[in-house]
TIMI-645429 format. One record per residue (C-alpha): residue in one letter; chain; z negated, y, x. Coordinates in steps of 0.25 Angstrom, whole numbers, padded with zeros to 4 digits, m for minus. Example, Ala and Ser with C-alpha at 12.3 -4.5 7.8 and 13.67 -1.06 7.14 Angstrom:
{'a'; 'A'; {m0031; m0018; 0049}},
{'s'; 'A'; {m0029; m0004; 0055}},
***
This chain:
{'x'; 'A'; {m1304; m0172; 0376}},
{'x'; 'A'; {m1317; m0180; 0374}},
{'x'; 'A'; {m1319; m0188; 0364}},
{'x'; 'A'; {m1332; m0184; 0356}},
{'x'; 'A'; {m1345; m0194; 0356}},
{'x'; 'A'; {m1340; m0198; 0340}},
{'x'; 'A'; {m1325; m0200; 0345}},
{'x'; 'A'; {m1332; m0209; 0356}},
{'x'; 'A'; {m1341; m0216; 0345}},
{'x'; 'A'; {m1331; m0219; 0335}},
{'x'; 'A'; {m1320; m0225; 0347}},
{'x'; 'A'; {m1332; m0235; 0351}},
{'x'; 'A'; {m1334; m0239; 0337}},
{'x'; 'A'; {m1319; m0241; 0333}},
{'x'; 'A'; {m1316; m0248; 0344}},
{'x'; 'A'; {m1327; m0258; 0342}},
{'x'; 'A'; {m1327; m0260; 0328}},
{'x'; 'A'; {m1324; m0275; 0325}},
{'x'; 'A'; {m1313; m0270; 0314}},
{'x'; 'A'; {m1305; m0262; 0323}},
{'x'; 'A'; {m1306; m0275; 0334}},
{'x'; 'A'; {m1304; m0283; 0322}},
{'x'; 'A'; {m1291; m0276; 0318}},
{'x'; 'A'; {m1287; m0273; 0331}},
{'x'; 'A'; {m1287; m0289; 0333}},
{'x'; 'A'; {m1280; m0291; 0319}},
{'x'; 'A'; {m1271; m0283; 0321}},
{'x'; 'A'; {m1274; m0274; 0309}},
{'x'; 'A'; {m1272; m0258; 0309}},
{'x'; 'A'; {m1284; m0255; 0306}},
{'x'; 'A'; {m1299; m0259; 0305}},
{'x'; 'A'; {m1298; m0254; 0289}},
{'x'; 'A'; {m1290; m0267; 0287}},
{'x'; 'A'; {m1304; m0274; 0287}},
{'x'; 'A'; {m1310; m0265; 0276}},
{'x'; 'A'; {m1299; m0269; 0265}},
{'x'; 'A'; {m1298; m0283; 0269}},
{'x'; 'A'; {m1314; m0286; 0265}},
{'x'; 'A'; {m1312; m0277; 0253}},
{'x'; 'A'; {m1299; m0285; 0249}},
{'x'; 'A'; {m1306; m0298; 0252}},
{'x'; 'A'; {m1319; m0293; 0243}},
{'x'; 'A'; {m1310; m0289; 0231}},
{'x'; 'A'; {m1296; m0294; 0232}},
{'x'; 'A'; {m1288; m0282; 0232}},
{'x'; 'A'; {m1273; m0289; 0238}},
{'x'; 'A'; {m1265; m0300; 0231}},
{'x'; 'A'; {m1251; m0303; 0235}},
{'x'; 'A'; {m1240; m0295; 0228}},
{'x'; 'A'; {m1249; m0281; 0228}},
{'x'; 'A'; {m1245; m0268; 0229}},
{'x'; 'A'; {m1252; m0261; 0238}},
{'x'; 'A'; {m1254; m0246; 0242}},
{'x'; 'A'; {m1262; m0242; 0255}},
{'x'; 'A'; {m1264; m0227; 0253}},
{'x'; 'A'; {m1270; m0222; 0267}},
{'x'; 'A'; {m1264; m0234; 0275}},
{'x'; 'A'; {m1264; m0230; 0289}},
{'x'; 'A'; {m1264; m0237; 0298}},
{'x'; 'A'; {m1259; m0248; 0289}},
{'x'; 'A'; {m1272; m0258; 0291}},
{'x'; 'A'; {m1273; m0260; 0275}},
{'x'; 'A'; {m1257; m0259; 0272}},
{'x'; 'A'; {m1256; m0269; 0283}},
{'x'; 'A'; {m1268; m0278; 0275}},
{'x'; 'A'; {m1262; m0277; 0263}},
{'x'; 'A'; {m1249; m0281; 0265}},
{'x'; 'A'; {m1256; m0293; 0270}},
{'x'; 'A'; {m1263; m0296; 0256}},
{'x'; 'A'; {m1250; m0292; 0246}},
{'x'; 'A'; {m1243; m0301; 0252}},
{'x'; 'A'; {m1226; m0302; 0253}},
{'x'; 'A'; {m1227; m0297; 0238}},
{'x'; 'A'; {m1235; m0287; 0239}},
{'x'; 'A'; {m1231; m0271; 0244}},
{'x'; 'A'; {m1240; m0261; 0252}},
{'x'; 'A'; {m1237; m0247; 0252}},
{'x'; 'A'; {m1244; m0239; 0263}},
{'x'; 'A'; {m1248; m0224; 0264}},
{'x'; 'A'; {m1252; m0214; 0274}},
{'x'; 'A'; {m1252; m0201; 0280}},
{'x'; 'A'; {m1251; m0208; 0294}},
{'x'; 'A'; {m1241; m0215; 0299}},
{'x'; 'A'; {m1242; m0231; 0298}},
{'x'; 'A'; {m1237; m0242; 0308}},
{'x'; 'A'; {m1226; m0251; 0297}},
{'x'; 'A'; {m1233; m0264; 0290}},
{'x'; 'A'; {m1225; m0274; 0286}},
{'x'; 'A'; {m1222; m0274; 0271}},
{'x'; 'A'; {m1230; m0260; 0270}},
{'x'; 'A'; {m1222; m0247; 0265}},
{'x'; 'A'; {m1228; m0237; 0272}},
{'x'; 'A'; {m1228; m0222; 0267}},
{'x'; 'A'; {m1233; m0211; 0277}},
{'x'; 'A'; {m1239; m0200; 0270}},
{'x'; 'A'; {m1251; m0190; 0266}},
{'x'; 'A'; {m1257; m0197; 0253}},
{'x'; 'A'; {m1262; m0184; 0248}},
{'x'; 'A'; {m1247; m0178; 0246}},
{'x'; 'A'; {m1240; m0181; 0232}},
{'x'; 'A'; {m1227; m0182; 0238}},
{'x'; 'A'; {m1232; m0195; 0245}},
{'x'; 'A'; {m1241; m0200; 0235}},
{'x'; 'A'; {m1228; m0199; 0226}},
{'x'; 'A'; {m1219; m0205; 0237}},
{'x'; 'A'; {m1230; m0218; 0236}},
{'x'; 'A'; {m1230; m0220; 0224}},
{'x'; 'A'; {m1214; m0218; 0222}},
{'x'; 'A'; {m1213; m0231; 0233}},
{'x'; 'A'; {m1221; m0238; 0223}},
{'x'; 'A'; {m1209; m0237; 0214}},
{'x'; 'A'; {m1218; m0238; 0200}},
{'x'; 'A'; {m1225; m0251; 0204}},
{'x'; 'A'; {m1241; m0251; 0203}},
{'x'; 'A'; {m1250; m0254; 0213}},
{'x'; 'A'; {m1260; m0264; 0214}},
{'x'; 'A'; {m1269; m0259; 0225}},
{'x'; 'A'; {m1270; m0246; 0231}},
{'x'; 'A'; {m1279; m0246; 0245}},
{'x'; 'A'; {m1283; m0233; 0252}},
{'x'; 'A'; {m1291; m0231; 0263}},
{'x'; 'A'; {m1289; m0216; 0267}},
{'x'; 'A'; {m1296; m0207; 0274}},
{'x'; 'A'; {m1294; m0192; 0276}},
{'x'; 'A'; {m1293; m0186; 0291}},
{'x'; 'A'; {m1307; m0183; 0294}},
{'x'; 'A'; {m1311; m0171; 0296}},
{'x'; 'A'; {m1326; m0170; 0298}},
{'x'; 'A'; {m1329; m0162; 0287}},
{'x'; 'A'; {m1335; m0172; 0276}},
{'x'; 'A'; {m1335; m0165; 0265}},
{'x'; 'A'; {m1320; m0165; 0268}},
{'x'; 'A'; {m1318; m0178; 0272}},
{'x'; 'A'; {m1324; m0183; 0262}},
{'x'; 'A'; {m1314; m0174; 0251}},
{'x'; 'A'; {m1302; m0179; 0258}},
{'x'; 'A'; {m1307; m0195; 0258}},
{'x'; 'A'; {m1309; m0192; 0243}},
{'x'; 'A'; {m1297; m0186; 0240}},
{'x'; 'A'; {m1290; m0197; 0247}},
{'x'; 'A'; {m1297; m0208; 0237}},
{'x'; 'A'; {m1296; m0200; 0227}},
{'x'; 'A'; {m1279; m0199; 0228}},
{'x'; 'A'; {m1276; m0214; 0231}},
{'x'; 'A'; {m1284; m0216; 0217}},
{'x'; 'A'; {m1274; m0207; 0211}},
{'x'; 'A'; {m1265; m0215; 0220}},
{'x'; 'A'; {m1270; m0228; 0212}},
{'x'; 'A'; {m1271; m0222; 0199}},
{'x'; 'A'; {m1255; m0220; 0198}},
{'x'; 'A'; {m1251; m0233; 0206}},
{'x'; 'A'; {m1261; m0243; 0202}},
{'x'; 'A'; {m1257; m0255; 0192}},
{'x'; 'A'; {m1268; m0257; 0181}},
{'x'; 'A'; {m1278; m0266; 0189}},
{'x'; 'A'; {m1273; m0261; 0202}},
{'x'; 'A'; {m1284; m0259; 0214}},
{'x'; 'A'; {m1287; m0247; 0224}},
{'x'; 'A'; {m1297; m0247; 0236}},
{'x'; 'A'; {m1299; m0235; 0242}},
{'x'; 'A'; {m1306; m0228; 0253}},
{'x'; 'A'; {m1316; m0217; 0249}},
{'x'; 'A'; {m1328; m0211; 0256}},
{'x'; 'A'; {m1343; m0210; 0250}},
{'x'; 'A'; {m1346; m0194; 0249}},
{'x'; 'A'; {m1342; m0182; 0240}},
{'x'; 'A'; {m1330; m0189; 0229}},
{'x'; 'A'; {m1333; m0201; 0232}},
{'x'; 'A'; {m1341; m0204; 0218}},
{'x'; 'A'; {m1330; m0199; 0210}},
{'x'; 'A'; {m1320; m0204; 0214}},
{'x'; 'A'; {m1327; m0219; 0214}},
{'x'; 'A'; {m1329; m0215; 0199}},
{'x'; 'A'; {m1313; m0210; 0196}},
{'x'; 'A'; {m1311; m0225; 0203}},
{'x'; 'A'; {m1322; m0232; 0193}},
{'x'; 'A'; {m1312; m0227; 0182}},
{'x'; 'A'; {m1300; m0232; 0188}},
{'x'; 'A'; {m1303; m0245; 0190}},
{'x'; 'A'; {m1310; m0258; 0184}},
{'x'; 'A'; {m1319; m0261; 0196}},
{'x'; 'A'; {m1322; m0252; 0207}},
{'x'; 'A'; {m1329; m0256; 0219}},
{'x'; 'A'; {m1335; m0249; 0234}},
{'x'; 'A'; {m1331; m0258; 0247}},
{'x'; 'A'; {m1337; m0253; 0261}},
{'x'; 'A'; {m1328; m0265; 0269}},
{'x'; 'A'; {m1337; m0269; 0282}},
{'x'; 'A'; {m1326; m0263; 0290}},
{'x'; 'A'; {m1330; m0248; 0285}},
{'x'; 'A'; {m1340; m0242; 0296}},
{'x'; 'A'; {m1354; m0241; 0289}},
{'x'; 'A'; {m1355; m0228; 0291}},
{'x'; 'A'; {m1343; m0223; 0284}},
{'x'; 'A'; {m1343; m0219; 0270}},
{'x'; 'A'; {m1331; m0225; 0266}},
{'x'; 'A'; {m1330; m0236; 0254}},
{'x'; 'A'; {m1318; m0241; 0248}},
{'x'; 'A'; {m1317; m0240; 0232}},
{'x'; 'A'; {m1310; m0251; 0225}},
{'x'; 'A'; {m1303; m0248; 0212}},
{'x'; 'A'; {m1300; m0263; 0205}},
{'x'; 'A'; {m1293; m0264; 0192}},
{'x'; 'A'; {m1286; m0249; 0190}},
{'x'; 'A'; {m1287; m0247; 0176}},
{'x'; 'A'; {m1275; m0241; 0175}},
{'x'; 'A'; {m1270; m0227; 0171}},
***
């Protein structure tokens, strides 16, 4: 089957993209590696000794980045629907985020013990259909904060993935009331034309 003129377009531009080359040399697993290193070097999201959970991990380019910065004393706890090559040092969970029986089964591993960060930087299957693509990026924002709310430590930080559109204003403001500072990061590893931005949540105000 031929691929279609867009298949073509996007192939030509991933394959010369200077972060895909770049992670490709690195050996990182992902180009996306690139985006939360400059927002970790802007605001200072990993100390040695964290706890860490990567919600939407796949295929492990920030669980891998992370485990760097925390450090021997630090723990990183990996989740996704897809299956993940092992990290070294990363417990890795395989399942669909949106299911209560997993989020239960995450939170149980973390045995009662806060977290410091929580990082997510999923996306739904696309669809084509914005209006519902843009619901289901939402609602995935939307239940890693729910996520955060139960497992953060007062003073705990989250950074995650949401795109500009229908939502997106209400759930910058349910994160304004979480947390102490909030900030917008577009990382110069995001393509220009993509309406993604991460949110950072610093200082959870707690429960």
């Amino acid at each position: 089957m031929a691929r279609s003129k867009s298949s073509d377009r996007w192939l030509r531009r991933h394959f010369t993209d200077e972060y895909v080359k770049r992670a490709q040399k690195e050996g990182k697993r992902s180009r996306a590696v690139y985006k939360l290193a400059e927002i970790d070097e802007r605001d200072r999201l990993f100390r040695p000794g964290m706890t860490v959970v990567d919600l939407g991990a796949a295929p492990g380019g920030w669980s891998q980045y992370a485990r760097e910065r925390v450090g021997p004393t630090g723990r990183v706890i990996a989740l996704d629907i897809l299956p993940m090559e092992a990290i070294a040092e990363v417990e890795i969970l395989q399942g669909d985020f949106t299911e209560q029986a997993v989020l239960d089964s995450l939170i149980e591993r973390l045995g009662g013990k806060p977290v410091d960060l929580v990082i997510a930087d999923m996306a739904p299957n696309i669809s084509g259909i914005a209006s519902a693509d843009q619901g289901r990026s939402m609602l995935l924002a939307e239940l890693a904060l729910e996520f955060a709310d139960k497992t953060l430590r007062p003073g705990g930080d989250f950074l995650v993935k949401a795109f500009q559109g229908a939502g997106f204003q209400e759930f910058h403001r349910a994160m304004q009331r979480r947390f102490v500072k909030l900030h917008a990061r577009k990382p110069k590893a995001s393509r220009a034309e993509s309406r993604e931005v991460y949110l950072l949540g610093k200082g959870f105000k707690g429960h």
